[in-house]
C-alpha positions as CSV (number, residue, x, y, z in Angstrom):
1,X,101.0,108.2,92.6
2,X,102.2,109.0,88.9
3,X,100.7,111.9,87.2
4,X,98.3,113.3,90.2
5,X,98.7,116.9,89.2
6,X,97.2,116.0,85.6
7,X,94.5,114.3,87.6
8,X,93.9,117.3,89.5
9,X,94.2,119.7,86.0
10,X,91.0,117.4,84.6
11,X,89.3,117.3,87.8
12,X,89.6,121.3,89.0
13,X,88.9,122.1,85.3
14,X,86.0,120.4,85.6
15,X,84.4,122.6,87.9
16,X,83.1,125.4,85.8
17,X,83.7,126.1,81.8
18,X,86.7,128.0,82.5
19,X,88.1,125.8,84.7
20,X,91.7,126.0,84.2
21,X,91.5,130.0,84.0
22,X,90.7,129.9,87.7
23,X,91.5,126.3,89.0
24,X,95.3,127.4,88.6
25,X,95.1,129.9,90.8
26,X,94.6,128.3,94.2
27,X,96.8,125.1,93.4
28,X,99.9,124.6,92.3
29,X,99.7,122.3,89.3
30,X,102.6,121.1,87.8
31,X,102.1,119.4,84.6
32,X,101.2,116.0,85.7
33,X,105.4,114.8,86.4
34,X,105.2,114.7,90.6
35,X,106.2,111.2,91.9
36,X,108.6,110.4,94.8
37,X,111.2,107.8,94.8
38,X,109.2,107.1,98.4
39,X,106.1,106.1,95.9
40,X,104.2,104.9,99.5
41,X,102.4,107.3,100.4
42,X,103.0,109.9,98.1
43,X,99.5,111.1,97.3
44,X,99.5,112.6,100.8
45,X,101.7,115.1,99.4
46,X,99.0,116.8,96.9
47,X,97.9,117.7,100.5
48,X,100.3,121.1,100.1
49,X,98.0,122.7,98.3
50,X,100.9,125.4,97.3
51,X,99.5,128.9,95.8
52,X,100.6,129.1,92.3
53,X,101.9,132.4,93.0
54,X,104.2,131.1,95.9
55,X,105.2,127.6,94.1
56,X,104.9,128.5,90.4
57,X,103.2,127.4,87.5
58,X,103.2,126.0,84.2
59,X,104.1,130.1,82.6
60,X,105.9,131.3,85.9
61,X,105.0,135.0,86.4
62,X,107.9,137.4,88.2
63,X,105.7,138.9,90.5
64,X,104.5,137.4,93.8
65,X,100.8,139.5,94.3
66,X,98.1,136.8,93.4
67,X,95.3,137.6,90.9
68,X,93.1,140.5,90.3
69,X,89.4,139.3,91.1
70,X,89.0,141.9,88.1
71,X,90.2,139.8,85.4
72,X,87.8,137.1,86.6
73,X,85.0,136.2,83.6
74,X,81.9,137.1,84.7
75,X,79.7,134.7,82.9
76,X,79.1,132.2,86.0
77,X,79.1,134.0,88.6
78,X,78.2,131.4,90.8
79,X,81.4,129.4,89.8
80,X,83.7,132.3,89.5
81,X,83.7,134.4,93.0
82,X,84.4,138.3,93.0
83,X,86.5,139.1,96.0
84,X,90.0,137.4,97.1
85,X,88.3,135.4,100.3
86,X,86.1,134.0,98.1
87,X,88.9,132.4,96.4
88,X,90.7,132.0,99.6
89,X,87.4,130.3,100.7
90,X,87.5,127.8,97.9
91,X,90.8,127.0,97.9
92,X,90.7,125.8,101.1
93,X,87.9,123.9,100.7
94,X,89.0,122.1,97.6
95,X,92.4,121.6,99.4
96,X,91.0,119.7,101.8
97,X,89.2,117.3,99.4
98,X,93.1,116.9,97.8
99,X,93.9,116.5,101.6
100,X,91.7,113.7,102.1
101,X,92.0,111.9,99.1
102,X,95.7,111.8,98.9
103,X,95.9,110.5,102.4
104,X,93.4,107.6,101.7
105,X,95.4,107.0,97.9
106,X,98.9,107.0,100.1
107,X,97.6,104.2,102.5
108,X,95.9,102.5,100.1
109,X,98.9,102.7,98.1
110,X,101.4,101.5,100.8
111,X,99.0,98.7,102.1
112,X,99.2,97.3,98.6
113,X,103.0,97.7,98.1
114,X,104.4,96.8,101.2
115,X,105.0,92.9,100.9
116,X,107.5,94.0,97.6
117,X,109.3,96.8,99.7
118,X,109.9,94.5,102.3
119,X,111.2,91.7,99.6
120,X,113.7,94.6,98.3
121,X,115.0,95.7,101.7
122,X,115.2,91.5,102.6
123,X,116.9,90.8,98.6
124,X,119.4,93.9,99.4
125,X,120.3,92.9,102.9
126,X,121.3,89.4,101.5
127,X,124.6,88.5,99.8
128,X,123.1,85.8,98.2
129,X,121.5,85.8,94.7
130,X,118.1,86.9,94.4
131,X,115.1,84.3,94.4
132,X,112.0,84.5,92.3
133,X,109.2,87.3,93.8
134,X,106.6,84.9,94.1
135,X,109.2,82.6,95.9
136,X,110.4,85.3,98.1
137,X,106.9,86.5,99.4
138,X,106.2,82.4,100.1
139,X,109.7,82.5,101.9
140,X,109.2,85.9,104.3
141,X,105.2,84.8,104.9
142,X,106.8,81.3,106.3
143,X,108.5,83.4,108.7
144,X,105.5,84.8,110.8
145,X,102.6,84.7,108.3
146,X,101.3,86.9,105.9
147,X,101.9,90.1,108.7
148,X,105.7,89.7,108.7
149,X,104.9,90.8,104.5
150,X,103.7,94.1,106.4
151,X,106.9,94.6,109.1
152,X,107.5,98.4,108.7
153,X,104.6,99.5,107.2
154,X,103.8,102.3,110.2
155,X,107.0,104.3,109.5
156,X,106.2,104.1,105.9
157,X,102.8,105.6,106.9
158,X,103.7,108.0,109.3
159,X,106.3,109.5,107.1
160,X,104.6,109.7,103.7
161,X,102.7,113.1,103.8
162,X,105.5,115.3,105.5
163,X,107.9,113.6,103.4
164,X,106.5,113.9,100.3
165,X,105.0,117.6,101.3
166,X,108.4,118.5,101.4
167,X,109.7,117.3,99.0
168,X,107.0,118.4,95.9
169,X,107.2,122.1,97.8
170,X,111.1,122.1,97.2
171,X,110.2,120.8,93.9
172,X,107.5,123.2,93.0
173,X,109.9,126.2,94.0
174,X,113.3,124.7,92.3
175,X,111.7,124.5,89.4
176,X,109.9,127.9,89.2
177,X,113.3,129.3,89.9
178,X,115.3,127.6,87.2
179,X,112.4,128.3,85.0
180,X,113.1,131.7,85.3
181,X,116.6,131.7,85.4
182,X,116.9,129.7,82.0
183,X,114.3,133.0,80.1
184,X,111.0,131.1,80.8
185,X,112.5,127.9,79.5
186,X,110.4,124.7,81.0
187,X,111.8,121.5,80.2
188,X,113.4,118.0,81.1
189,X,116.8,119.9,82.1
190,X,114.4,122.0,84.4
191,X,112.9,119.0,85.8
192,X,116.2,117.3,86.3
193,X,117.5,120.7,88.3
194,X,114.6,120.9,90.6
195,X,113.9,116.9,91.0
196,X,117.8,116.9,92.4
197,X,116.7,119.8,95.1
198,X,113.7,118.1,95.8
199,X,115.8,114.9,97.0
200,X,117.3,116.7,99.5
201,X,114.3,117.8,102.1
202,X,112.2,114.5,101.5
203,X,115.8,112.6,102.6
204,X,116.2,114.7,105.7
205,X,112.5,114.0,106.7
206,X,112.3,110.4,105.5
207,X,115.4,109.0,106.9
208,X,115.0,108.3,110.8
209,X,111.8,106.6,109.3
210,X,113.9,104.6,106.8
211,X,115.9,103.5,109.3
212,X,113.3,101.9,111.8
213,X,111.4,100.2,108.6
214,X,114.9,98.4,107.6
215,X,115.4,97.4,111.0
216,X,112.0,95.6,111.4
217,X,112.3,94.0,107.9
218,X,115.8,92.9,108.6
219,X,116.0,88.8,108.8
220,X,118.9,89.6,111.1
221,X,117.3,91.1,113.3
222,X,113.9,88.5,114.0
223,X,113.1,89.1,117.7
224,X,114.8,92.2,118.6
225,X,112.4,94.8,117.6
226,X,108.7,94.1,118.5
227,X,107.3,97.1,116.9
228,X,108.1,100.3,115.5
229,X,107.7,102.4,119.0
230,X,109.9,99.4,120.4
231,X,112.9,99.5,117.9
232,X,113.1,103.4,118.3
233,X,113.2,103.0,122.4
234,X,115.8,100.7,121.6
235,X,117.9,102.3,119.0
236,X,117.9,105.7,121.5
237,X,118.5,103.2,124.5
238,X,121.1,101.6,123.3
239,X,122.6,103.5,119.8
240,X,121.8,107.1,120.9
241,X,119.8,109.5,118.7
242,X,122.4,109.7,116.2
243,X,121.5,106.0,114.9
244,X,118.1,107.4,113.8
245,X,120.3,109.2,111.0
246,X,121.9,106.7,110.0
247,X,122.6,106.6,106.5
248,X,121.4,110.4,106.0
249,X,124.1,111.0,103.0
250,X,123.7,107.8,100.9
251,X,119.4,108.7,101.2
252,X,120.4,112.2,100.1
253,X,122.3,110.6,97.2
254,X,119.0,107.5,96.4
255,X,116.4,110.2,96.5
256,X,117.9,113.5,94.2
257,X,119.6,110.4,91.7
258,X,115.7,109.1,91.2
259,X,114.2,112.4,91.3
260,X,116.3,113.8,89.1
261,X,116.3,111.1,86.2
262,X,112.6,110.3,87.0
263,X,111.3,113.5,86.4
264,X,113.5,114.5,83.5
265,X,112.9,111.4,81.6
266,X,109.0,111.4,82.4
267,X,109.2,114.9,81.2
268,X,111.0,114.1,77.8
269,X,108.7,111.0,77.7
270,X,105.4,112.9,78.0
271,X,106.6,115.8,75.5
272,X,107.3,113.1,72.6
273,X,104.1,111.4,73.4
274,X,102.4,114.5,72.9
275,X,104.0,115.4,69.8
276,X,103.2,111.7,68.2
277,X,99.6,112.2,69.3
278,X,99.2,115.8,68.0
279,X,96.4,115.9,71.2
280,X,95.8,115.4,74.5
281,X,94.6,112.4,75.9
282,X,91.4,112.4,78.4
283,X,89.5,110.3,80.6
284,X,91.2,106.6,80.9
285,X,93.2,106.2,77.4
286,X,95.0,109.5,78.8
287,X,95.2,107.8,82.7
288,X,96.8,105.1,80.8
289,X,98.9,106.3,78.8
290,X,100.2,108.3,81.8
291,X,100.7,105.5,84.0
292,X,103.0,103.8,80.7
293,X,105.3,106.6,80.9
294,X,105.7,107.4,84.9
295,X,106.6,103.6,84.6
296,X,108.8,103.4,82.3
297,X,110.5,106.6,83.8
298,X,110.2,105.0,87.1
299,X,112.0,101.8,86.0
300,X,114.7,103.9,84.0
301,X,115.8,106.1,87.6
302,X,115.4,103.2,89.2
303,X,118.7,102.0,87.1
304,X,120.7,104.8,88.6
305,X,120.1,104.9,92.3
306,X,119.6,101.3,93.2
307,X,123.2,100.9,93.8
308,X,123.0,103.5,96.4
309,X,119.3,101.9,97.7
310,X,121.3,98.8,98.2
311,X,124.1,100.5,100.7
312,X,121.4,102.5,102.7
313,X,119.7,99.6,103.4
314,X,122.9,97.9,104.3
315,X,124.0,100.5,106.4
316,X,120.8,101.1,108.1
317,X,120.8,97.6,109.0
318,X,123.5,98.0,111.1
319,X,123.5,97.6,114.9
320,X,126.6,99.1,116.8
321,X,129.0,99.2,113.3
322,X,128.6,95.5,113.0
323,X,128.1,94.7,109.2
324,X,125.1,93.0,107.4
325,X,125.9,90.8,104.6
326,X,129.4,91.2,102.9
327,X,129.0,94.9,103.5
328,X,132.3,97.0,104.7
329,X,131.7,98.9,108.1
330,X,133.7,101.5,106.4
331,X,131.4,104.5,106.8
332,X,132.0,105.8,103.0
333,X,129.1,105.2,100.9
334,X,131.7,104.9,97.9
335,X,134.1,102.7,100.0
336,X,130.8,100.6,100.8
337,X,129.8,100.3,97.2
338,X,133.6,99.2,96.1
339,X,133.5,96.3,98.6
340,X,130.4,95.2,97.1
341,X,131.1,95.1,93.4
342,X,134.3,93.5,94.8
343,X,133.2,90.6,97.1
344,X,129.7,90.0,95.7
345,X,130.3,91.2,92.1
346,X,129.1,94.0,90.8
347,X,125.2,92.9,89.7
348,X,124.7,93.1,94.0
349,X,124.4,96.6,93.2
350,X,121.7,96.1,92.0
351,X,120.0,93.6,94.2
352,X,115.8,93.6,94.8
353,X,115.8,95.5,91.4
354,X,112.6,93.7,90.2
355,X,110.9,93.9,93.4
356,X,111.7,97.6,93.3
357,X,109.9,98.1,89.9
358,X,107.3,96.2,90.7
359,X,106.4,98.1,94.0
360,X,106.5,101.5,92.4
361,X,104.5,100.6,89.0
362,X,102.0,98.6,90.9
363,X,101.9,101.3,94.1
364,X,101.3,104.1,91.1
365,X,98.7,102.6,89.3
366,X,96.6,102.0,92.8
367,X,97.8,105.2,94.1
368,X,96.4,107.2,91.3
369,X,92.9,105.0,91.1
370,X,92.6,105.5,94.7
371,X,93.0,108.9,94.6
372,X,90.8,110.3,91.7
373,X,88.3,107.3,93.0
374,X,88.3,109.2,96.4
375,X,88.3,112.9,95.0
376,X,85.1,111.9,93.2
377,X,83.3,110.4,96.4
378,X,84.7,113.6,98.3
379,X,83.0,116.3,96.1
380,X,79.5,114.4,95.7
381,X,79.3,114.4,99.5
């Protein structure tokens, strides 16, 4: 789901001459940096819809009020409305379209990702080293067929658009803030600042979900859960609802750490692209060059919040304190890691890195296809 608010710059523009004079002011768009660490699902986020005078915008303005119908050009009248429910009226209707299309790009998105996500959660459960990917999809699809590939895709799709809804509305408003507080300054620092917020709602929604999906892809636990609805009946059966938050700090710490970095880097990354260009890329050579640099970016964060990926999925794999792999049952995330990079060295840190790459590259490239492939269908209809 890299870069879907420069999708949605081209596409909104697109709808009258002066496009961006008016497009900006019913949707928050935020130059084109908004991924999640969750990548699954994440175009159901551009489902917000935020007001740019609520969330911000590329030249934050101190005042709330939104615009004056008066400054509107007059020269289409058809394209341009008059009044403030006209614009209310087409707001909604294109944030419905956005809706739509980011829910089908999220599915689509996790549908195509999932086997990888559950060969990272099964590489960082094991204390073993890490086989091959191709070998490791063969080895889980022995195991039950190619559906055991999917175990844990419905919380994946059940959490993606709250989760990521709250976590680019945190993101939108951190970052106007910051802006404002640094004298109108909008850069990789800013986008650092307000990607480290944004971690901290899309954790608080996205971990009871987290912690079913590990427990279904767990090898350990083959048998136990028969489905999503089953393992939570279980957990609250037999764990009480306090297991559902399991992990909770360490997913605070995964998701600002890759946030953070992610957005900063992609940030720095797009600003020296667009100085070595001299111009702005459109239609696929400027998809493609996007897609390079949310990758790259994505990679790079992934570097700096794998180790603590690794321990949530270690603790969330957990049954009744009893540890999986080498892991300590100590419940400090920083005690957890030490025992690691003791016992198993201190690469296991780093364990289903590969995999991990792979599913957020891969689940951004279909992710924003899907979505500007469905935003097109959408508006001819």
């Amino acid at each position: 789901m890299l870069q879907a608010c420069a999708v949605l710059r081209r596409h909104l523009s697109s709808r009258g001459a002066a496009g961006p004079a008016h497009s900006s002011r019913f949707l928050c768009v935020l130059k084109s940096d908004l991924p999640s660490e969750n990548w699954g699902s994440g175009l159901g986020s551009l489902a917000c819809g935020i007001p740019w005078w609520q969330a911000g915008s590329n030249s934050p303005s101190p005042g709330p009020s939104p615009p004056s119908p008066a400054t509107e050009p007059t020269s289409e009248p058809a394209a341009h409305p008059t009044t403030v429910s006209a614009w209310k009226g087409r707001a909604m209707g294109d944030n419905t379209h956005l809706f739509i299309a980011g829910a089908i790009a999220g599915t689509c998105e996790v549908v195509v990702v999932q086997p990888l996500d559950m060969l990272k959660t099964r590489f960082q459960l094991s204390p073993g080293h890490d086989v091959g990917v191709l070998a490791g999809l063969r080895t889980v699809a022995a195991e039950g067929g190619a559906q055991r590939l999917y175990r844990g895709i419905v919380p994946e799709l059940l959490c993606g658009i709250p989760k990521s809804s709250a976590m680019y509305a945190a993101y939108a408003q951190t970052r106007t803030l910051v802006t404002r507080a640094r004298g109108g300054r909008d850069d990789a620092l800013t986008s650092f600042c307000a990607g480290a917020v944004s971690g901290v709602p899309e954790a608080l929604i996205v971990t009871p979900f987290q912690v079913v999906k590990v427990r279904l892809q767990a090898k350990e636990h083959t048998g136990r859960y028969h489905n999503a609805w089953h393992c939570v009946r279980t957990m609250l059966a037999i764990e009480g609802a306090a297991s559902l938050a399991t992990g909770l700090q360490v997913t605070i710490m995964r998701n600002c750490v890759w946030n953070s970095v992610y957005f900063a880097s992609y940030a720095a990354l797009n600003s020296k692209a667009r100085a070595l260009r001299g111009a702005e890329l459109t239609g696929w050579s400027g998809r493609a060059l996007s897609m390079s640099l949310g990758f790259c970016a994505g990679v790079f964060a992934t570097c700096f919040n794998c180790p603590f990926d690794v321990v949530k999925s270690r603790m969330q794999a957990e049954v009744s304190g009893t540890a999986v792999g080498s892991a300590s049952s100590d419940p400090s995330m920083l005690a957890r890691m030490a025992h690691i990079a003791r016992t198993e060295g201190t690469g296991a840190l780093w364990k289903g890195f590969t995999a991990k790459s792979l599913r957020m590259g891969t689940g951004g490239a279909v992710g924003l296809a899907t979505f500007e492939l469905s935003l097109d269908l959408l508006r001819r209809l």
